[in-house]
N, C-alpha and C positions, 0 to 999 in steps of 0.2 A: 446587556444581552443583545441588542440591537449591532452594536459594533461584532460584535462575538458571529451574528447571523451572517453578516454584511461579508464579513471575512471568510466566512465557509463558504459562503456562495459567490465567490469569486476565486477559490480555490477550485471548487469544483467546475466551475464553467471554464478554468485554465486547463486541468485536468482531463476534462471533457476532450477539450478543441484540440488537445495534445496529441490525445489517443487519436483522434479521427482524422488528424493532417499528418501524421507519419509514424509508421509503426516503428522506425528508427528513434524514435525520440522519448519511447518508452523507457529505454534502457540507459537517460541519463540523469544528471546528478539532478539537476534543476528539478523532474519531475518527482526522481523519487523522494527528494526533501520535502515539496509539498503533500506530496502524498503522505507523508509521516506525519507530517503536522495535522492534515484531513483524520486520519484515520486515532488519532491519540488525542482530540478533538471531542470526535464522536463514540469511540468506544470507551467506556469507563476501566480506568487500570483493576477492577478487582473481578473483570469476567472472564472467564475462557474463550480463546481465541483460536479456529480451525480454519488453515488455509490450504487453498487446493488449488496447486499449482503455480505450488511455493517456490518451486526453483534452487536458488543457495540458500536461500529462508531470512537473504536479509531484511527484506520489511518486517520479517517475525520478530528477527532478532533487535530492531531499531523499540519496536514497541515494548512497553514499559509491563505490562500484564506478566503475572505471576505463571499463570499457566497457556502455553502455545504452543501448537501442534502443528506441523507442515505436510503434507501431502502432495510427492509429486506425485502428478497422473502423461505428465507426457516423459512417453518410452525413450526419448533420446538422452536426455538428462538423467532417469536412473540407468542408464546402459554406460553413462561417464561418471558415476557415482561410483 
C-alpha cells in the first residue's frame, strides 16, 4: 500500500506543477496518461462518473467505469459540436 501511496503522490505533485507551469502542457499525451492512471487509481470502476467540462470526453472515455456522463459547459466547444 505504501508503494501504491508513494506513486500517487508523485503523480499528483507532477500533475500539479504541470497545470501551474503552462496551460499549454495540459493538452498533452504525457499529462493525460498520468492523469488516467491518477484518476482509475482513485476512482473504483463500479461508480458513476460526471465530468464537467468534458471537452471530446476522452478522459471519460479512457476510464474503465460502466456508467459516465460528460458535461460541456464551455460555449465554444458545444458551438463546434
Amino acid at each position: 500500500m505504501k508503494k501504491h501511496t508513494e506513486r500517487i503522490s508523485k503523480l499528483s505533485r507532477y500533475i500539479e506543477e504541470t497545470v501551474t507551469a503552462s496551460p499549454a502542457l495540459w493538452t498533452s499525451r504525457p499529462y493525460y496518461r498520468d492523469l488516467q492512471i491518477l484518476l482509475r487509481w482513485l476512482i473504483p470502476p463500479w461508480t458513476s462518473i460526471i465530468e464537467f467540462g468534458s471537452r471530446g470526453g476522452n478522459l471519460l472515455a479512457a476510464l474503465t467505469n460502466r456508467s459516465k456522463t460528460g458535461v460541456e459547459v464551455h460555449d465554444e466547444v458545444v458551438k463546434r459540436a
